[in-house]
N, C-alpha and C positions, 0 to 999 in steps of 0.2 A: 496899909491905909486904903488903898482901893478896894481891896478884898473886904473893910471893913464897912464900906459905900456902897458896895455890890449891897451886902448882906442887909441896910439897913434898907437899902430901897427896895428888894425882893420882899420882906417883912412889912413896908408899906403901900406894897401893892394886896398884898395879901388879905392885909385890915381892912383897904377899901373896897373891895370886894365881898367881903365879911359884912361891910356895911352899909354897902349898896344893894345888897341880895342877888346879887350875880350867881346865875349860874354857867353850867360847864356848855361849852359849843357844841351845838348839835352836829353828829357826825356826817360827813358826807358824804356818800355814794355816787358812782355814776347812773343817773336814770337810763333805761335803752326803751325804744319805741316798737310797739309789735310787731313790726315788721325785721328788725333785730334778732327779735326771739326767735323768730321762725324760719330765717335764715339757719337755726337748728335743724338738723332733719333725724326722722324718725325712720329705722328699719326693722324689719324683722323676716323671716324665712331663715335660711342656712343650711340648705338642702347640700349635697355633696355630691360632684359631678364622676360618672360614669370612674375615671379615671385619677378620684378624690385630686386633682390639680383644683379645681376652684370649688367657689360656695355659689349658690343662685340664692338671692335676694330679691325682699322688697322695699323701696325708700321711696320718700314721697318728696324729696329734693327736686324734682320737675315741678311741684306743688299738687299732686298724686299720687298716690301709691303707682313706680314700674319699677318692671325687671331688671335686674343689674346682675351678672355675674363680674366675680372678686377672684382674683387667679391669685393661688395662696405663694407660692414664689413671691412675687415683688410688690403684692401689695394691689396690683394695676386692677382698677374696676370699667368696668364698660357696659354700657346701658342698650339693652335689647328688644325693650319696647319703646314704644314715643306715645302712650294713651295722652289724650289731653281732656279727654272726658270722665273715662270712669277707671276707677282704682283698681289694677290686677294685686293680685295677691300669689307668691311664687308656692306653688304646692313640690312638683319634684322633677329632678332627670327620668327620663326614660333610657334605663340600662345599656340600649340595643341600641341605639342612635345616637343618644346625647341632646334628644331634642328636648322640647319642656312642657309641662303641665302647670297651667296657672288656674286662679279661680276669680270671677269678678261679677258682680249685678249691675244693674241698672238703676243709676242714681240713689244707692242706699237702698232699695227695694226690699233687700234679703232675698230675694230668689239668686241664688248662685249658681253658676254654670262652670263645667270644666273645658275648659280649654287646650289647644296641643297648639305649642306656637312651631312650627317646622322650621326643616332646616335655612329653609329659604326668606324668610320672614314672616310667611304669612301664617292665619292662624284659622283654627277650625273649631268650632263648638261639636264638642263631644255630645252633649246634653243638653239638645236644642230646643224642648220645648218648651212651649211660650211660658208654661207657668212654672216650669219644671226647675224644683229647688235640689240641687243634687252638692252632695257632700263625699270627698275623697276620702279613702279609708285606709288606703299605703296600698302596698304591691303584694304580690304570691312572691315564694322563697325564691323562684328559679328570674322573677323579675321580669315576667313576658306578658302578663296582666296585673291590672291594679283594681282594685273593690271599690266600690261607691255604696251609697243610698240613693235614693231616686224617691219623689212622690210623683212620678210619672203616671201612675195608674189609677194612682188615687191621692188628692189634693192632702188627705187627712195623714198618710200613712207613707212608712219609708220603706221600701223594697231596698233589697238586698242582690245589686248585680256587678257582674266580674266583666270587666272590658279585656280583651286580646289589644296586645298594642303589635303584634303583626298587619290586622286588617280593621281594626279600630272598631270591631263590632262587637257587643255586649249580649248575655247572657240574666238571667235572672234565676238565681240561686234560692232565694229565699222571697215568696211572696207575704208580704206582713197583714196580714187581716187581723191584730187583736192592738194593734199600737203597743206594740213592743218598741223601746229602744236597742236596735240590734245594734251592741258596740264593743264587739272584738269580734277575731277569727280565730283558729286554731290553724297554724303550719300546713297539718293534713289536708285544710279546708272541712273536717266532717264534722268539727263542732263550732257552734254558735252562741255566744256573750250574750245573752237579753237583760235589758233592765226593764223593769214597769215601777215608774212613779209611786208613791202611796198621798204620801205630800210632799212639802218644799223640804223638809226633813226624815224624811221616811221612802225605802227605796227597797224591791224586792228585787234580786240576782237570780238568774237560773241559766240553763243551759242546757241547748237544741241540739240533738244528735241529728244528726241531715239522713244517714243512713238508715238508722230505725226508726226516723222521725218522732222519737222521745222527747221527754221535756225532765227538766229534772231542776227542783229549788234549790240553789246552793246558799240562801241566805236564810239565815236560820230564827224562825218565828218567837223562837224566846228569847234571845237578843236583837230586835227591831234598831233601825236606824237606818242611815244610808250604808249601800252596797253597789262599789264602783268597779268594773274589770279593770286591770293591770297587766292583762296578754298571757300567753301560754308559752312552755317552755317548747323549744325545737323538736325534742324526742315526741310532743306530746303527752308527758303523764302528768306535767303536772299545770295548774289554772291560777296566776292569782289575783288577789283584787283587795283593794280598799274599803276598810268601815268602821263605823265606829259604831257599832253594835255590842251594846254588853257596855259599852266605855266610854268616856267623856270626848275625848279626841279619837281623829279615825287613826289608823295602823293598817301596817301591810302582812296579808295572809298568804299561807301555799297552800293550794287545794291539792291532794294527790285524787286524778281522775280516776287510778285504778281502786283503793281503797276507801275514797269516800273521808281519808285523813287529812286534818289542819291543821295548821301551828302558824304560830304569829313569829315571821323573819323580823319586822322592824318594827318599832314603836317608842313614842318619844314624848313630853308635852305641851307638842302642839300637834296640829293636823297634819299628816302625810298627804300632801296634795295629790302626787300621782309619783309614779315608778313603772319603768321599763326594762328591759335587758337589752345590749348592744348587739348588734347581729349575729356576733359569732359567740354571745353569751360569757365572755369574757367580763364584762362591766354592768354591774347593776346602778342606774343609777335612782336618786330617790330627792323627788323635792319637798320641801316643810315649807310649811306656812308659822314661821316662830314673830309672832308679836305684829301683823301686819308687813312681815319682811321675810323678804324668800331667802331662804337656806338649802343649799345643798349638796349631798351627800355623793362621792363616789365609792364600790365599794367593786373589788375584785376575787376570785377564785371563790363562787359562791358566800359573800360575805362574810370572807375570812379576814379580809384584808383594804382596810379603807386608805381611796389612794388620797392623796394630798391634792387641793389646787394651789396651781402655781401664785406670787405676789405677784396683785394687780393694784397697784398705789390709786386710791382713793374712789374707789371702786369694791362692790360686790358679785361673784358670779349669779344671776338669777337665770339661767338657764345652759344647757348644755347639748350638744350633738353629734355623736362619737359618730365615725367615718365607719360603713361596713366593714373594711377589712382591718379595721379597728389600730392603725396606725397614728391618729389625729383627733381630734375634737376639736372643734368648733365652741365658743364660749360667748353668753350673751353680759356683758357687765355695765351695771346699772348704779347711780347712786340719785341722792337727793337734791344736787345740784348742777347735771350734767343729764344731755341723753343718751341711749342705751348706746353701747359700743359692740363690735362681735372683733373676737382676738381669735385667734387658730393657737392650738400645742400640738405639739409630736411628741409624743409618750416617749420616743425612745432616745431623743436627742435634746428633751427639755427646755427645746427653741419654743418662744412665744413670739407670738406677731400680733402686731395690733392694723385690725382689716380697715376700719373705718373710723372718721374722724367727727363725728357726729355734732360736735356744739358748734354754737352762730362764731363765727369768727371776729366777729364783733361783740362777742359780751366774754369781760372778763370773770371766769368762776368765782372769782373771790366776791364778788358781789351778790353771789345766788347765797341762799339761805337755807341753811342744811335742815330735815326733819329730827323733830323732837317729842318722843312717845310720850305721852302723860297720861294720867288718869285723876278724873274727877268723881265726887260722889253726886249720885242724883237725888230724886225728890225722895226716894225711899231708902235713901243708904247703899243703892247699887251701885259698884264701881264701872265705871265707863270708861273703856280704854280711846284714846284720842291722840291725832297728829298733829303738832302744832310748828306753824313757821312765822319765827317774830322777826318783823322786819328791824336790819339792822342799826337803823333808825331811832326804834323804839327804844324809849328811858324813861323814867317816873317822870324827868323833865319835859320831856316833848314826846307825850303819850299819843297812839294813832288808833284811828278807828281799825275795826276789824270785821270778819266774816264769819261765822259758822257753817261751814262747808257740807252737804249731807250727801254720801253717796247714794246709787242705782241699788234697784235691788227688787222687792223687798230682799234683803238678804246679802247685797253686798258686803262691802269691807273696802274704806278708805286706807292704801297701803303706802308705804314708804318708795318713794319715785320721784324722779323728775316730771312734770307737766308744766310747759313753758308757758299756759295759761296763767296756772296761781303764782309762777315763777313773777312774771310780769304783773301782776296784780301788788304780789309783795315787796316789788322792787320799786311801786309808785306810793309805797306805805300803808299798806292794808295787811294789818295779820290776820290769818287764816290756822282755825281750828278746827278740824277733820273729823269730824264725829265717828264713832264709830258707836252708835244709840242701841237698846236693846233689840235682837234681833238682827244682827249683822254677823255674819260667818268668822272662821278661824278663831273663836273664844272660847268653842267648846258647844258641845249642842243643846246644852240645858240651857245657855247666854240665845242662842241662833231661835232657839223655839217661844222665845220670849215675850216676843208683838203677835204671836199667831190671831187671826180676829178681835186684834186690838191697834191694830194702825191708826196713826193720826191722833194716838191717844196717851199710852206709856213711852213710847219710842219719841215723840213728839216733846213729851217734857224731857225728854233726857236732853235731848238741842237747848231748851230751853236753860236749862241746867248747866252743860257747855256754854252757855250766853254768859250765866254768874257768873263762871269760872271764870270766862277771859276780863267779864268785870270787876271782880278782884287783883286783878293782875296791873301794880302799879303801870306800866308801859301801855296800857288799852285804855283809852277814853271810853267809858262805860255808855255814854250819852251818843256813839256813834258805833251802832253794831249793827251788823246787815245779817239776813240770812241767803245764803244761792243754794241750789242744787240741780241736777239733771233727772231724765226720770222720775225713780220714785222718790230722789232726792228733790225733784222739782215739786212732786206729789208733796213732799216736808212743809216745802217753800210753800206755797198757797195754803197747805191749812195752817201754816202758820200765821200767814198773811189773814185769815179767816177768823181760824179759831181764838186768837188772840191777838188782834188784830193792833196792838199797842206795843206789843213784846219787842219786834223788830224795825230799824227806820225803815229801812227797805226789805223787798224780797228780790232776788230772780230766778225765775224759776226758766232752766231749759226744759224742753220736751216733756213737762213733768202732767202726770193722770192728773184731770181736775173731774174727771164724772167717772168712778168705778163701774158707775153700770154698762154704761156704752164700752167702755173699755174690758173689761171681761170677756161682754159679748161678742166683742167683735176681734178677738184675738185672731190673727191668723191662721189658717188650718192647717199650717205644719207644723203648731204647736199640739196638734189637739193630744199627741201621748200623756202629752205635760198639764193640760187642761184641766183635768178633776185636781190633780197635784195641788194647783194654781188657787184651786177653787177653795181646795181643804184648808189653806191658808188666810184667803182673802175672804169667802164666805161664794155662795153661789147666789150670784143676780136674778136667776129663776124662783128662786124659792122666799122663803120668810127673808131669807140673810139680807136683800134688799133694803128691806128699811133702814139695818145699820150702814148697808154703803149707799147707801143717798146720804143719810145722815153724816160721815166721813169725808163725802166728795165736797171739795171747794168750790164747785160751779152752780152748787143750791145755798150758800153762803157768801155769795160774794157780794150783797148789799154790806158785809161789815169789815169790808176791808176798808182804813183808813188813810194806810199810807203809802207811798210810792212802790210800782212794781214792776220788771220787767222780763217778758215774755219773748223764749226764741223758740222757734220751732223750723222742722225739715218738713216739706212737702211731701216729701215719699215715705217717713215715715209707716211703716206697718202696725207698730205696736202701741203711739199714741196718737192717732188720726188728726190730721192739722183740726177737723173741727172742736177738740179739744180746747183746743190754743184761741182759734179765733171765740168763742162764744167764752171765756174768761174774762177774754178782755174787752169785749165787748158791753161785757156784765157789770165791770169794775169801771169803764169809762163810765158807765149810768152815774156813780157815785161820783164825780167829779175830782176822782181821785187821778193824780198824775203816771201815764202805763203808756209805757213804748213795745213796742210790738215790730221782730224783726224776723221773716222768713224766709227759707233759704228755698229756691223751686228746684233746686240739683242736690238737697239730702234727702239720708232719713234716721235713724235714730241713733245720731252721732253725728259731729259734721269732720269729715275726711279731707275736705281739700283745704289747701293751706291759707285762699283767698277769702274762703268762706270763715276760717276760723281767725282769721286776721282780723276781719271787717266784725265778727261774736265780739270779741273781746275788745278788741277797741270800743265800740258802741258799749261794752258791762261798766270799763272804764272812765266811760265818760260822765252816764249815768251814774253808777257810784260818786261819784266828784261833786255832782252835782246836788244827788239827794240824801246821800252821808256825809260827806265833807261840809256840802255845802257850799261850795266852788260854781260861781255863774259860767254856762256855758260858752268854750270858746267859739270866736265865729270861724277860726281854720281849725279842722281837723289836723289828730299828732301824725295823721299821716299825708298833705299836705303841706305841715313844716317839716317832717321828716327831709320829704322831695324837696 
């Protein structure tokens, strides 16, 4: 009888629901507040100490990038610098001491200096001049010098010099007069790696004998493409390097130096990002770029023999750093709801240790929202590969606005990662779809060569196209779709906001070019190798090519932007000059259109510090809320009721 009461009033609940149009309860999450997310910290380095006992690190858990060494026994980290200003970054031990080499600039600037922090605390600029942009290039075999660049001599161009870390005084091996990129060494020291630019897709390899002062093309003119070095073998015979020359994705070659013979060791279909050999050439190891997501390879006894990596539960390895005496490796493991972790293995005891514990201790993972590759077709039938994160939220029933995400570039690639940015974006109900638009890297080079002198124009509707997608997509409120991006992505965002000035509620654009011509010109000079490169792609401001990038830039169009927008920029930026930023929006207030405007006087093209990127995104937050949602501004800040 009861069981038949149960069943009659289950069944009349049911009907009245049926006939009241009920539907199901929107799911619940816990929201967290930016300051939550950022209690995440971000590392990276994993240099290996003189005595491989610890790794040197850098984490930005002081809310900057400093020094940590991690002693692989027990786990125990310990923090060795105290910057509160500007970001080190851990370059290596010094063999003979155990003292350290770090790298860091001044407020974002890009001019990088190297550093010796001593035994005693303090520390000494290697490469002290005032404009001097100097890049570490690792150590000689016996570990008593380490190589640099330097534009010490000349603003344009990177010299080629070898520091003694006996008396901390430098040499110069190679003076660069033609803008070469010099990027390897040979063991012996008597051969030299050059690349030269052609464009953003096209790259010539060759190779300097120091002793005959020879020069010799190793990249081969009837198979054009990029040509990247890959190091040289310890005996010195043989040279390899990266390209995808002759072939749609790149692969890895063996140059034999004494015969002038090739063969292609690996190849796969996607792009071989880069590949090394472990010090005592035991381990080769190899990373792919498969679908937006790093893969990779270990392979032993001259690639006879691929070793396994060990199971890391909910996690991928995307990087690796096998200890000289090749005992250990160090592993970087990443996923799309978590930040990057580093684990140690011992090859010979299959002990794994996990070094660092990276996510906010206040947010639970099950809340973060995994990536999901998709592909859309665009205006002409081309498939667009894209990353999509649908907040957990999202249903046909209680559908949420969204973003069209566009990376850096030209030429980047939106990849499969943690960023506690769009983490906390999607965790307030904003889905975010990761364009990856014609002309974006790791799809092959005929995909990568796509927008060449056509920016702002094919690549531009493919966003566009991305917008339909996520507006067909029952869980997206079609009537609530924003566009962001940074740099060139930011560069997306304004001709968006421009050229089609209807298409999106919002833009905002970080750091993003709104005048190519000033931008061009005023490139830093220790790009200039990269320059014509730059140029073949974008077009050159000197010449005719001008009319089309005025006509492309958004700061000679900004009488037609209609709707809400917002601008962050770095003050030190080098590569998009705050006047960029300030005279867009300047342009766009004229229109009586709604533009917030927030600059940072301690970055530059990126923001680094954790206070800075707290205060970014809460401010994108709020803004969204306000001009997508639709949500009247609160009068306390989330961080405010956070306190």
């Amino acid at each position: 009888m009861k069981k038949s009461l149960f069943l009659l009033f289950a069944v009349a609940l049911l009907g009245l629901s049926a006939c009241t149009g009920g539907k199901p309860a929107k799911k619940e999450i816990t929201q967290y507040t930016i300051e939550q997310f950022y209690e995440g910290i971000r590392v990276g380095g994993g240099a290996w100490s003189p005595d491989e006992s610890k790794l040197l690190i850098h984490s930005n858990e002081t809310g900057i990038s400093n020094l940590f060494e991690i002693t692989i026994a027990d786990g125990a980290k310990k923090q060795i610098t105290f910057s509160e200003k500007e970001s080190y970054y851990a370059l290596s031990y010094v063999q003979s001491t155990g003292e350290i080499l770090y790298a860091a600039d001044q407020g974002g600037n890009e001019i990088d200096h190297i550093f010796l922090l001593k035994a005693d605390g303090s520390s000494v600029d290697l490469t002290p001049g005032e404009n001097e942009k100097a890049d570490f290039m690792g150590w000689n075999e016996a570990h008593n010098a380490f190589f640099y660049l330097s534009n010490l001599r000349d603003p344009r161009f990177f010299d080629l010099y070898k520091m003694s870390a006996s008396d901390w005084k430098s040499e110069m091996i190679y003076q660069n007069e033609d803008g070469w990129q010099v990027s390897a060494i040979s063991w012996d020291e008597n051969t030299l790696a050059f690349v030269k630019p052609v464009t953003t897709s096209e790259s010539k390899l060759y190779l300097y004998d120091r002793a005959r002062k020879s020069l010799k093309e190793i990249s081969e003119p009837e198979n054009p493409g990029t040509y990247s070095p890959s190091g040289f073998s310890k005996d010195n015979n043989s040279f390899y390097y990266i390209t995808d020359g002759g072939k749609e994705f790149s692969y890895l070659v063996e140059y034999n130096l004494s015969t002038d013979e090739r063969k292609v060791i690996y190849e796969t279909n996607w792009d071989v990002m880069y590949s090394y050999l472990s010090f005592q050439e035991t381990y080769r190891v190899i990373g792919i770029n498969a679908d937006g997501k790093n893969e990779l390879k270990i392979f032993r006894n001259g690639m006879a023999e691929e070793v396994p990596f060990p199971a890391i539960p909910g996690g991928d390895v995307a990087g690796v750093g096998i200890s000289p005496k090749e005992g250990r490796m160090r592993l970087t493991v990443v996923s799309s709801t978590a930040p990057a972790n580093l684990y140690s293995y011992d090859f010979a005891s299959k002990e794994l240790k996990k070094l660092t514990n990276s996510s906010s201790p206040s947010i639970n993972e099950a809340d973060m929202v995994g990536a999901e590759v998709v592909r859309f077709k665009s205006f002409d039938g081309l498939e667009i590969p894209a990353i999509f994160y649908k907040p957990q939220t999202a249903t046909a029933d209680y559908p949420v606005p969204a973003l069209v995400w566009v990376h850096g570039g030209p030429g980047g690639q939106s990849r499969v990662g943690f960023n506690p940015a769009m983490q906390y974006l999607i965790n307030h109900g904003y889905a975010v779809l990761a364009v990856n638009n014609r002309g974006s890297s790791g799809y092959g080079k005929t995909f990568h060569k796509m927008d060449d002198q056509n920016h702002g124009d094919k690549d531009l509707k493919d966003c566009i196209w991305g917008k339909k997608w996520l507006a067909s997509q029952p869980c997206i409120d079609s009537s609530q779709i924003g566009i962001l991006g940074g740099s060139y992505g930011g560069y997306m965002t304004m001709r968006a906001m421009t050229h089609t000035p209807t298409e999106f509620k919002v833009g905002v654009n970080i750091y993003g070019v709104t005048n190519w011509l000033r931008t061009l010109k005023s490139i830093p000079p220790f790009w200039e190798s990269f320059r014509m490169a730059l140029y073949a792609e974008m077009g050159d401001p000197n010449t005719a090519d001008s009319v089309r990038l005025r006509d492309i830039s958004p700061l000679f169009h900004a009488d037609q932007v209609k709707n809400p927008i917002m601008v962050l920029q770095g003050a030190n930026d080098p590569r998009v000059l705050q006047i960029e930023s300030d005279e867009i929006v300047e342009a766009v207030k004229a229109n009586g259109v709604p533009v917030e405007y927030v600059i940072f006087p301690d970055e530059g093209h990126g923001f680094v510090k954790k206070e800075n990127e707290i205060q970014a995104y809460r401010k994108i937050l709020q803004f969204l809320d306000q001009y997508l949602k639709g949500i009247a501004p609160a009068t306390t800040t989330e961080g405010e009721k956070a306190g």
